[in-house]
N, C-alpha and C positions, 0 to 999 in steps of 0.2 A: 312436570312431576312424573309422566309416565316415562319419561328416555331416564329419567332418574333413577325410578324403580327397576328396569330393565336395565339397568346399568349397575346395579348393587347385585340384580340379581344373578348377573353375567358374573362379579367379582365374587361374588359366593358358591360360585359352580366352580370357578379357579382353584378356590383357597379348598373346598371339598375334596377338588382332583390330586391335586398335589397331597395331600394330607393321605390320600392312597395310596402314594407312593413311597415316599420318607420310608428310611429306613428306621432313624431313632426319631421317633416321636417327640420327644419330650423336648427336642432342641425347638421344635413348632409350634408346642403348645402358647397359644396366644388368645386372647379375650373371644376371638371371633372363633377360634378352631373348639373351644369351651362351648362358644355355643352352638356350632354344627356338633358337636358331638350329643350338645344336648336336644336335640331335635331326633338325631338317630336315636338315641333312649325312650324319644315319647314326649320329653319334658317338653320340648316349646315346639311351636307349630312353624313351618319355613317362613310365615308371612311373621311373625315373632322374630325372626332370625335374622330376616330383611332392614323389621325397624330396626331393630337394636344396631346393628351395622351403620345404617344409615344416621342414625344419632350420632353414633360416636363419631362418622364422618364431619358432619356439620356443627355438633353441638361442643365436640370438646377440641377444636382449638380455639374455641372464643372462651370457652372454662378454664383453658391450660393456662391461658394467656394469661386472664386475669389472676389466676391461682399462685405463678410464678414471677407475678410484677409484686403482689402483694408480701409474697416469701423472701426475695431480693430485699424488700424494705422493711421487713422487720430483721435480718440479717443486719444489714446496716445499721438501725436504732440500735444494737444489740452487740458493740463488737466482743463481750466474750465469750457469746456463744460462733461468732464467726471463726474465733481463735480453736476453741472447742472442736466446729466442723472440722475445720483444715487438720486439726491434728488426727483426729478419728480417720480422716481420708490418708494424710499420710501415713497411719498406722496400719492401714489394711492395705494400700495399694503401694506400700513401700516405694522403691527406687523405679515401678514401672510408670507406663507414661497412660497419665487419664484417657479414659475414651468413653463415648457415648454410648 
């Protein structure tokens, strides 16, 4: 638990550093750069900033997991909204090619 904590808190002294540097911000902003910024305002305490990191480290690929085996299956019970997705995606992302 303590190499754990020293280990969130080493990846959070990174993500601060870099976040000083960056030219355009906004390409950075990410759930974790929200919340060091919200700690330099006052809003949350570093030991605040630590769990919430470490949560999302642990807690949400077993949420994602389940969130998107669930969404997959009702996709499938459901093909004319799957028909509906594909079209909305080929209408935004026209002739380019999908990426993550």
């Amino acid at each position: 638990s303590k190499d754990l904590k020293g280990a969130m808190e080493t990846l959070i002294e990174q993500k601060r550093q870099k976040l000083s540097t960056v030219e355009k911000l906004d390409e950075h902003m990410d759930f974790a750069s929200q919340l060091i910024f919200a700690q330099n305002r006052g809003d949350l305490t570093a030991e605040n900033v630590n769990q919430c990191v470490l949560e999302m480290m642990i807690a949400a690929p077993d949420t994602l997991s389940v969130t998107l085996f669930f969404m997959l299956i009702l996709i499938a019970e459901h093909p004319t909204v799957e028909e509906e997705m594909m079209r909305e995606i080929e209408t935004v992302m026209g002739k380019q090619k999908l990426q993550s």
